[in-house]
C-alpha positions in Angstrom: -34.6 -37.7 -36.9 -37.9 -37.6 -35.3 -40.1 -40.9 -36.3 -43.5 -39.9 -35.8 -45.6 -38.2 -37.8 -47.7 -35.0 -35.9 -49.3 -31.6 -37.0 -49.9 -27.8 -35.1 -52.6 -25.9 -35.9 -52.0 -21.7 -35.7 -51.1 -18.2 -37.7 -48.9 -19.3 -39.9 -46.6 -16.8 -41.1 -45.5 -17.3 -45.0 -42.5 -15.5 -45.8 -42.7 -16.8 -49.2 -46.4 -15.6 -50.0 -46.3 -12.5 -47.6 -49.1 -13.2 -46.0 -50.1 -14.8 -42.2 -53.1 -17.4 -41.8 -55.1 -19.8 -40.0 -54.3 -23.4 -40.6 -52.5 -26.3 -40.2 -49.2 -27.7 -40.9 -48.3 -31.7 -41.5 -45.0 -33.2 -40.5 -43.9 -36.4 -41.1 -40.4 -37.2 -39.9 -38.1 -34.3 -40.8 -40.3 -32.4 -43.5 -43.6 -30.7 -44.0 -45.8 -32.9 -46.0 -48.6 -31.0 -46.3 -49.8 -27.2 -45.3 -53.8 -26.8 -44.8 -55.5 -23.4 -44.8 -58.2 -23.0 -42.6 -60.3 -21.4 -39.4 -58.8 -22.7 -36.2 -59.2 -20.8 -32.8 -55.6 -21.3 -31.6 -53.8 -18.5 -30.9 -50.4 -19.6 -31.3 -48.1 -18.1 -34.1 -46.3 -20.6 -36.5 -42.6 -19.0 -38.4 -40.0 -20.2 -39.9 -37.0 -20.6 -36.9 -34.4 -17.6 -37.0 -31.6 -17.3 -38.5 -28.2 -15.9 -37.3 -26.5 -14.5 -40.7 -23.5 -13.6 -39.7 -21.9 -15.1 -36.0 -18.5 -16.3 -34.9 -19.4 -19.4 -32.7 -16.3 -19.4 -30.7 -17.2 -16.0 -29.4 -19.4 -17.4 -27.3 -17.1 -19.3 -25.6 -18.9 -22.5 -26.5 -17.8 -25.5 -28.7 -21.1 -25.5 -31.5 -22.8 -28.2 -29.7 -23.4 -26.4 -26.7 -23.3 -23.1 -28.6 -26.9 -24.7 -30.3 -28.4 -25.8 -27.1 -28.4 -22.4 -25.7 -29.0 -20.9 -29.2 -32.4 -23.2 -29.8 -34.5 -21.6 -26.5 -34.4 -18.7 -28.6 -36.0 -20.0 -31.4 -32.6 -20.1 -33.4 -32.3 -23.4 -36.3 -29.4 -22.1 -38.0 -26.8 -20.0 -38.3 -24.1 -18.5 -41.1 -21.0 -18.7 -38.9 -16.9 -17.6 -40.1 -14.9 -20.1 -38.1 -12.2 -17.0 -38.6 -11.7 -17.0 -34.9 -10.3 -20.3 -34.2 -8.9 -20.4 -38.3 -6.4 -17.5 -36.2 -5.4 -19.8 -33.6 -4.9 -23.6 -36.2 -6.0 -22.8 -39.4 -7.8 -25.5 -41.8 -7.8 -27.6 -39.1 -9.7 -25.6 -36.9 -12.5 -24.9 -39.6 -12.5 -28.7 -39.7 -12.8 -29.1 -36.1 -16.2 -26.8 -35.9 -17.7 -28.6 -39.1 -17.2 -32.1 -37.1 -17.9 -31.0 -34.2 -21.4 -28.8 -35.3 -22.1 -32.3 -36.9 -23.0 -33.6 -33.5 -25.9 -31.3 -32.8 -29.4 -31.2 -35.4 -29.1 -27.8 -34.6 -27.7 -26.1 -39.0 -24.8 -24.7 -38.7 -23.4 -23.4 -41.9 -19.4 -22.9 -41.8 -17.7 -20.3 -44.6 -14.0 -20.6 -45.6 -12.1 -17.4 -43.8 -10.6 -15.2 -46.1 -8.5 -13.2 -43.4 -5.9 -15.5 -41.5 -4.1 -13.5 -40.3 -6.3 -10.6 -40.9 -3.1 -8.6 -41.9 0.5 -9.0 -41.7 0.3 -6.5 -38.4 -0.1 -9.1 -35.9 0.9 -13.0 -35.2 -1.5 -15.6 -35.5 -1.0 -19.6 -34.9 -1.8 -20.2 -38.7 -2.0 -18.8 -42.3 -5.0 -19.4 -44.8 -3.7 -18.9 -47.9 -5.4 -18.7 -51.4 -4.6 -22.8 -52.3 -6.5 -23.7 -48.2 -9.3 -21.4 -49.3 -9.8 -23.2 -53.0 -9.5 -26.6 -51.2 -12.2 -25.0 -48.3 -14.4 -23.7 -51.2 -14.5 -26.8 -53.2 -16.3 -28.5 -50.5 -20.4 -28.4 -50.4 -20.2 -28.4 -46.4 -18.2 -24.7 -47.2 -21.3 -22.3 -48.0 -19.6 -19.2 -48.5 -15.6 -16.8 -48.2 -16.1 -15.2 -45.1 -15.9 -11.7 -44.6 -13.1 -9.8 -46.4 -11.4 -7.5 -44.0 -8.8 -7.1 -46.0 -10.3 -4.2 -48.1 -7.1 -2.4 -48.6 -6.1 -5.5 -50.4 -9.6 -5.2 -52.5 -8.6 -1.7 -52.8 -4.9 -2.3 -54.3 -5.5 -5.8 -55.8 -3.7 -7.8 -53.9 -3.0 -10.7 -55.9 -3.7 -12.9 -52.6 -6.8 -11.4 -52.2 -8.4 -11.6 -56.0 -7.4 -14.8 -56.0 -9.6 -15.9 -52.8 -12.6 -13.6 -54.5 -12.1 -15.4 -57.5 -12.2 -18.8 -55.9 -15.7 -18.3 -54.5 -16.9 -17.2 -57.6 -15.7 -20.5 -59.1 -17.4 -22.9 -56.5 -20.7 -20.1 -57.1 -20.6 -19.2 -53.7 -21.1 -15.4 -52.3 -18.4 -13.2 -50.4 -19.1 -11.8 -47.5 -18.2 -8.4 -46.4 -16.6 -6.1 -44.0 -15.9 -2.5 -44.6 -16.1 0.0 -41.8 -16.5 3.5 -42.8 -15.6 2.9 -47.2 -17.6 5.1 -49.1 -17.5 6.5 -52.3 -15.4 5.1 -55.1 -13.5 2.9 -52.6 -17.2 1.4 -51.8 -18.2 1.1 -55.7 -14.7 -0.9 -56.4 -15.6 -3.0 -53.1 -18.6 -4.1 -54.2 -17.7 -4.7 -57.7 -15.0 -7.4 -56.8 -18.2 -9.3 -55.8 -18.8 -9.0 -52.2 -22.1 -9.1 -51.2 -22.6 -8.2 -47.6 -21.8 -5.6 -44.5 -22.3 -6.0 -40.9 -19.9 -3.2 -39.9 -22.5 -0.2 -40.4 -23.0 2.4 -38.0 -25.7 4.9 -39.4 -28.2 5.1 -41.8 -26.0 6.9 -44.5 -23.3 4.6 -44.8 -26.2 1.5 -44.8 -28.3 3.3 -47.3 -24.8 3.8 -49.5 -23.9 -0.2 -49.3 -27.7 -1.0 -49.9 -27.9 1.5 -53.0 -25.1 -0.4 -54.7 -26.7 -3.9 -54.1 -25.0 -5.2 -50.8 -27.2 -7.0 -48.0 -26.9 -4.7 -44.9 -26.8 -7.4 -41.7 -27.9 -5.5 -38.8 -25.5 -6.2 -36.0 -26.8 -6.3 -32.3 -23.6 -8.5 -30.5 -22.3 -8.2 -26.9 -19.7 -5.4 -28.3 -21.7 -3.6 -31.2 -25.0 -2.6 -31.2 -25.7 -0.9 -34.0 -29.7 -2.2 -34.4 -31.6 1.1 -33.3 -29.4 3.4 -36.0 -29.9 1.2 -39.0 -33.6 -0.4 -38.8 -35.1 2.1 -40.3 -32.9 0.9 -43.4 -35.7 -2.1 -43.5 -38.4 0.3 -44.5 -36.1 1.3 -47.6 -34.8 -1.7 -48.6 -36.9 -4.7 -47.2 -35.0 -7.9 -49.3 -31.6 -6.9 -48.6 -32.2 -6.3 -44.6 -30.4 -9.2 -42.4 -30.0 -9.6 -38.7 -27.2 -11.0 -36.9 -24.9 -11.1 -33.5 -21.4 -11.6 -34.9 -20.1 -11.7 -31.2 -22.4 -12.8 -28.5 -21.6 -14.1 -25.2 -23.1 -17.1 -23.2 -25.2 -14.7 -20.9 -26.7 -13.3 -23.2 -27.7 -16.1 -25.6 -29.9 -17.2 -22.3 -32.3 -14.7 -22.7 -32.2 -13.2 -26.6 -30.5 -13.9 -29.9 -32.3 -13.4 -33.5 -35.7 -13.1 -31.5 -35.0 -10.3 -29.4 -34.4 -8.2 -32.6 -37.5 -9.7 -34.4 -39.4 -8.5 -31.1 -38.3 -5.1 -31.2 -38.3 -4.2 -34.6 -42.2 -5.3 -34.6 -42.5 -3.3 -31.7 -40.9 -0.4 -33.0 -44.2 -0.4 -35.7 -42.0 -1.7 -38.5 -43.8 -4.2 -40.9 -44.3 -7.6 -39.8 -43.0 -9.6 -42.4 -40.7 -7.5 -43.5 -38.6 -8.1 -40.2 -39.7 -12.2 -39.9 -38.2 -12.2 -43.5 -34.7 -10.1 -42.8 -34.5 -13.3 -39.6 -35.4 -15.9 -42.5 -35.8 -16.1 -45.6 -33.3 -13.6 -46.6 -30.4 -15.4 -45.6 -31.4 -18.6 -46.4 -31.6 -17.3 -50.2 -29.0 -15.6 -50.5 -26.3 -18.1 -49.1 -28.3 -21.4 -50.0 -29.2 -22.5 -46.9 -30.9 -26.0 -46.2 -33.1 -24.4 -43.5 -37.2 -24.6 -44.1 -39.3 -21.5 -44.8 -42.6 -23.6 -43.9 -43.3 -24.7 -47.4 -44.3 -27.9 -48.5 -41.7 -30.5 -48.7 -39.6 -28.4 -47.0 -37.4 -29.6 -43.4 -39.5 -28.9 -40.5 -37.9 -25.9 -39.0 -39.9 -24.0 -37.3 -40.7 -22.1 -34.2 -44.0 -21.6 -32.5 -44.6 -18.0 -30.4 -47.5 -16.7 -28.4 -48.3 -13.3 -30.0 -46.3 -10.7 -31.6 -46.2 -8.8 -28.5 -45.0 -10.8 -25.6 -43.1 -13.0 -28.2 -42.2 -15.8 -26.0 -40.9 -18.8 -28.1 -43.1 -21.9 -26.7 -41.4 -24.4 -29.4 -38.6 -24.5 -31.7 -38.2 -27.6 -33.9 -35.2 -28.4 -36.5 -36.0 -31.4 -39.1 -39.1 -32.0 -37.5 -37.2 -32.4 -33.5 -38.8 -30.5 -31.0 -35.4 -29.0 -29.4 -36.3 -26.7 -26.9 -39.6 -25.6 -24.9 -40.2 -23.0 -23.1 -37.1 -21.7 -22.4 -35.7 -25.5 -21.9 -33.5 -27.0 -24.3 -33.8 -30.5 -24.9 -30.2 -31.3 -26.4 -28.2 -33.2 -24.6 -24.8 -32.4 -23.8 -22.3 -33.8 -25.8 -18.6 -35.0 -25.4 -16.3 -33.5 -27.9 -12.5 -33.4 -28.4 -10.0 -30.6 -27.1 -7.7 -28.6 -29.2 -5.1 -26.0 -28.9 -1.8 -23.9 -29.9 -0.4 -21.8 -26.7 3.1 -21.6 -26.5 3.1 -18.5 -24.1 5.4 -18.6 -21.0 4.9 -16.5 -18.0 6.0 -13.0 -17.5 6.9 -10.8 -15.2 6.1 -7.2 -14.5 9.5 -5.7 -15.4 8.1 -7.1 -19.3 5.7 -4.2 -19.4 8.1 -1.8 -18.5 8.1 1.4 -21.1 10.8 3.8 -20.7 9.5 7.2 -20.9 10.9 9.8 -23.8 9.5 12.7 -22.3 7.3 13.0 -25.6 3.0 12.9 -25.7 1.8 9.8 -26.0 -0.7 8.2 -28.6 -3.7 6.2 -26.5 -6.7 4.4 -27.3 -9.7 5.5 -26.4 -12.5 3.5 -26.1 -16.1 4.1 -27.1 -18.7 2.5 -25.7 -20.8 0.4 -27.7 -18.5 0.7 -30.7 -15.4 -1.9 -32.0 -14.6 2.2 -33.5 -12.2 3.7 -31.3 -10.6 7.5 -30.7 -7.2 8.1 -31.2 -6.5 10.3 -28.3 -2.9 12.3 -27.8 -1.8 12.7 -24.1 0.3 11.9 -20.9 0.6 9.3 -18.3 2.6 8.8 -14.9 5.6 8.1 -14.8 7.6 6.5 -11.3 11.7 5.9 -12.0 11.6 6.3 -15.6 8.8 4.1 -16.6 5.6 5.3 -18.0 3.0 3.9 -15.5 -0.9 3.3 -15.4 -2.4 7.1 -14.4 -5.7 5.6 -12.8 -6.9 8.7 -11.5 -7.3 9.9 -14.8 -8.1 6.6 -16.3 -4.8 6.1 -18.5 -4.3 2.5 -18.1 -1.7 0.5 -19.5 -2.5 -2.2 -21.9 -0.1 -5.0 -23.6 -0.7 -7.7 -25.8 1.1 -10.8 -25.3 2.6 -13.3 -28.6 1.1 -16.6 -27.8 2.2 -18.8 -30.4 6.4 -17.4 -29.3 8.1 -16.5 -26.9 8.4 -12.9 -27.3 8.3 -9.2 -25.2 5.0 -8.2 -25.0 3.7 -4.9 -26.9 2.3 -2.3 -24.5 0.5 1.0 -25.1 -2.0 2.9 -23.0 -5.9 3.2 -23.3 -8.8 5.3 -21.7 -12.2 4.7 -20.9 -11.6 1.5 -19.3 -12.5 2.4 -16.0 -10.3 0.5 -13.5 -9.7 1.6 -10.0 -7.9 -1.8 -9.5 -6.2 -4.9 -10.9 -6.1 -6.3 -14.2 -8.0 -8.3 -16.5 -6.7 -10.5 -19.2 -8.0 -12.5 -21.6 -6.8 -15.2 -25.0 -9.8 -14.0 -26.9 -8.6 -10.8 -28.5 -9.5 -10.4 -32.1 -8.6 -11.5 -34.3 -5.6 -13.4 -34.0 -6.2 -14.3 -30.1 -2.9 -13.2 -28.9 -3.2 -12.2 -25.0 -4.6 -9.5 -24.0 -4.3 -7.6 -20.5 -5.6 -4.1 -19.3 -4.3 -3.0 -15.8 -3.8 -0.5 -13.0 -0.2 -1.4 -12.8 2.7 -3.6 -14.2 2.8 -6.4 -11.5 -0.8 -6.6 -11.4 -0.5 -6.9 -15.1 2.0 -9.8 -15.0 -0.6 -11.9 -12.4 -3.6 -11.7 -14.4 -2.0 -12.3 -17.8 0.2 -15.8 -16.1 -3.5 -16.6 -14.7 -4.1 -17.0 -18.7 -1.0 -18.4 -19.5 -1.1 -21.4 -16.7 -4.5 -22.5 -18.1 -3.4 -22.1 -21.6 -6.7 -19.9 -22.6 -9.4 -18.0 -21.0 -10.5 -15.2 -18.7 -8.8 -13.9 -15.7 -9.1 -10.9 -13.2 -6.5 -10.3 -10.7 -6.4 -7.5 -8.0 -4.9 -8.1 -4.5 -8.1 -8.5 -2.6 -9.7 -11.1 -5.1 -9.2 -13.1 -8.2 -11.2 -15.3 -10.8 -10.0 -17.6 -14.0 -13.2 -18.7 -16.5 -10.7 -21.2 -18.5 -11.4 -21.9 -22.2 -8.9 -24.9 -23.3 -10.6 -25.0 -26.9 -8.5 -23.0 -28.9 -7.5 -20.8 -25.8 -11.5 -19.7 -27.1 -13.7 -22.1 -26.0 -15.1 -24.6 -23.5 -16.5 -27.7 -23.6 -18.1 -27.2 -20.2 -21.6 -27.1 -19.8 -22.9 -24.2 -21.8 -25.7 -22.9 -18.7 -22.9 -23.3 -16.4 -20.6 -21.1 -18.7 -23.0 -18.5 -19.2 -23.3 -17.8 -15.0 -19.4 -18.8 -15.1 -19.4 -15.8 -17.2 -21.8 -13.4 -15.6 -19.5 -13.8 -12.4 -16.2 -12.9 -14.0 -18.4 -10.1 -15.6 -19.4 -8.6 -12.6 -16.1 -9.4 -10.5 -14.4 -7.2 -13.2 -16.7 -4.6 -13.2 -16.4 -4.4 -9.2 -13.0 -3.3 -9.7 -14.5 0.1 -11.3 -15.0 -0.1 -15.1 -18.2 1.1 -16.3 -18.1 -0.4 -19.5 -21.5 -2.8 -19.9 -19.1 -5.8 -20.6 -15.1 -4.8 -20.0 -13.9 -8.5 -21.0 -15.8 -8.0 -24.2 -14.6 -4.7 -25.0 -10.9 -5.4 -24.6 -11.5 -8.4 -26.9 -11.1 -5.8 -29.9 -8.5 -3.8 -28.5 -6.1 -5.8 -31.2 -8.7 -5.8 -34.4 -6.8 -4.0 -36.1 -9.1 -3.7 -39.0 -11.8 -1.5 -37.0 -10.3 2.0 -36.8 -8.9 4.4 -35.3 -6.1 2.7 -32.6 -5.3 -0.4 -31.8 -2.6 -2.4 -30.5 -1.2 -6.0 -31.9 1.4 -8.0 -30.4 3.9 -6.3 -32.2 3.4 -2.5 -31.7 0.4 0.0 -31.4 -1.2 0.2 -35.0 -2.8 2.9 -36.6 -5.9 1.3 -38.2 -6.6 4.8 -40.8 -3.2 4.7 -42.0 -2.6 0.9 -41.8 0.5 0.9 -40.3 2.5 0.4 -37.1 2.8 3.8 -35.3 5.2 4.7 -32.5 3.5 4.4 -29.0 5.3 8.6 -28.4 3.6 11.6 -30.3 6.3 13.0 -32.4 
């Protein structure tokens, strides 16, 4: 807690009186004690700090604490963040792990009880969250909210399960968030009438404008694998108080220059209305889950961020309970030691594992789309050499497996396009949602180093080809590092670029295979135990019948 008592003088922006004006703001210790109006010639712009509402943490590789020093440059004090990731990987415990270890930064992190673990009964995950974890989750005030409900099928058919996690949350009062690609109609209306309140998985203005019509809070998504902010922010001009903003999967890189603010900055400069974009980064998800975050009121904490102008929108100053945390582009949290946890039971394999014996049928293949966690569902052939269907990298049919982590078990393989390699393989332990292995690669033994690259290290990234090779390791959860998180985020933008020198195309390769086994995003997709078809919800047989 900061001890001394201090004001700044500016534009203040009021998101609770919609209106920006001269004047100063008192803080004493953590709050605001007092909020003057009146004619200053300062420049400077004074707003509530930014608010992530919907992010997996451990997507950015990063343990919270260093997660929050990166996050704070950007002028971001909180965020609403579905531990679901490492839930997958060791359950309650790791939900407890990121409350503890979020505990050990000022920066606000508010934790939800997953509501998906596993997501479905299509893949193996290290843990189970059933409906008696998520009342024990719920009944505890540190728990804000039941994160998203992927399980819509279950809403759907009324999975017992399911309505009994719903019904939890609306015991403890606590809101339900959402996650429905695509549902429309009277699959939507039932949806939102089980009580969820939120969607980040829009693609287009219909299917917002649809959700929004029947209540829900539209969180517009700009992550390291969706971008989906230019087709839906026109949504804010329609429906202004049910408009959020979030990231749900960002890397390190990319958290050094832009979170929240970066879509605050082009909204404005896109001509949409001022407040009504400051509020969709504020106040609107502090409302509606119940945040502790400040708004710049009296007697509120002292969170806030102080900006240059509306244009240029450099964030001089963020503070969080009165702390100045970062500065002009330099955060000022220290780093911090924290524990190391796991569950990787994986042993190495070899390339005769990925071997698939060819039935002289068509083949189903995934085919990526750039941009989009959507993907095709593409019917065609591959190579084959002495019987085994092979990588075709002149027409960019690669094969992919995915690789049981918590047993010891054959890996799955299928084939996608769109990937781009000329050469080697890349494999990773973060693969949505239950963070089995995952490995994309011009051929089997290839295949076989990159994934044992992985499996040596018990987590991380790894690219492999004959001529070069990296590892980026993440020993948290086979998720996450400890390490330094500015050291991570160039750690990362190497292995970045070291994949894409071996010929994908894709804008991020590592982050797009991380949802090549979410098998709640349609169309294809491929878990540890088969390919799935994510329209019909069921495993499918890799061969065309």
């Amino acid at each position: 807690m900061n001890d001394t008592r201090f004001q700044v003088s500016g534009q203040i922006v009021d998101v609770v009186g919609s209106r920006i004006f001269r004047g100063k703001i008192e803080i004493d210790n953590d709050k605001i004690i007092n909020i003057i109006e009146e004619d200053n010639d300062e420049d400077k712009i004074i707003m509530p700090g930014f608010v992530d509402s919907h992010v997996h943490i451990e997507s950015s590789l990063l343990v919270p604490t260093e997660f929050a020093r990166l996050a704070v440059t950007q002028g971001t004090v909180a965020t609403v963040s579905d531990p679901h990731e490492i839930a997958n990987v060791l359950g309650v415990e790791g939900v407890r792990y990121m409350i503890e270890v979020g505990k050990k930064s000022p920066f606000k992190f508010y934790f939800g009880a997953p509501s998906c673990v596993p997501a479905t009964t299509f893949e193996s995950s290290g843990a189970v969250i059933d409906s008696d974890d998520i009342e024990e989750l719920l009944s505890d005030d540190e728990i804000k909210y039941l994160g998203e409900m992927m399980n819509y099928p279950g809403v759907l058919f009324d999975d017992n399960e399911v309505l009994k996690k719903i019904e939890s949350a609306k015991r403890h009062n606590k809101v339900v968030d959402g996650h429905a690609p695509m549902l429309k109609g009277d699959d939507l209306i039932k949806y939102c009438n089980a009580g969820i309140s939120t969607d980040h998985e829009c693609s287009n203005m219909e299917e917002a404008r649809e959700k929004a019509q029947l209540g829900m809070k539209i969180q517009i998504r700009e992550g390291s694998a969706a971008n989906n902010f230019y087709a839906l922010i026109p949504i804010i001009k329609e429906f202004p108080d049910r408009v959020m903003l979030c990231s749900d999967d960002a890397h390190p890189h990319e958290l050094l220059h832009s979170h929240i603010n970066g879509l605050v900055k082009k909204a404005i400069g896109l001509g949409y209305n001022i407040l009504d974009v400051i509020k969709a980064a504020t106040i609107t998800p502090i409302k509606h889950y119940n945040l502790e975050v400040g708004l710049l009121q009296k007697n509120d904490p002292a969170d806030f961020i102080i900006i240059d102008n509306f244009n240029d929108f450099n964030i001089l100053k963020t503070y969080i309970d009165g702390e100045l945390v970062a500065e002009n582009g330099q955060s000022l949290l220290p780093k911090t030691k924290v524990e190391t946890i796991n569950n990787f039971v994986a042993e190495k394999v070899a390339a005769v594992d990925f071997r698939v014996r060819d039935e002289r049928k068509e083949i189903k293949i995934i085919g990526i789309i750039e941009g989009e966690l959507l993907t095709e569902k593409l019917i065609g052939k591959t190579k084959v050499v002495e019987d085994n269907l092979v990588s075709d990298v002149d027409n960019d049919i690669l094969k992919i497996a995915v690789i049981n982590r918590y047993e010891k078990k054959k890996p799955a393989v299928g084939f996608i396009k769109n990937f781009g390699l000329k050469k080697g393989a890349l494999a990773s332990s973060v693969a949505h949602d239950s963070h089995n292995i995952v490995v994309i690669g011009c051929s089997d033994e290839e295949m076989a180093e990159a994934a044992n690259m992985i499996i040596e290290t018990k987590g991380g990234f790894s690219v492999y080809s004959s001529e070069k090779k990296m590892l980026l390791p993440l020993p948290v959860a086979g998720i996450m590092t400890n390490d330094d998180a500015f050291k991570v985020a160039d750690d990362y933008m190497k292995i970045k670029d070291l994949a894409k020198s071996l010929g994908s195309n894709l804008r991020d390769p590592f982050m797009t295979m991380e949802f090549m086994a979410l098998l709640v995003i349609p169309k294809l997709k491929l878990s540890d135990k088969g390919l799935f078809d994510c329209e019909k919800f069921e495993l499918t047989s890799l061969f065309e019948e």
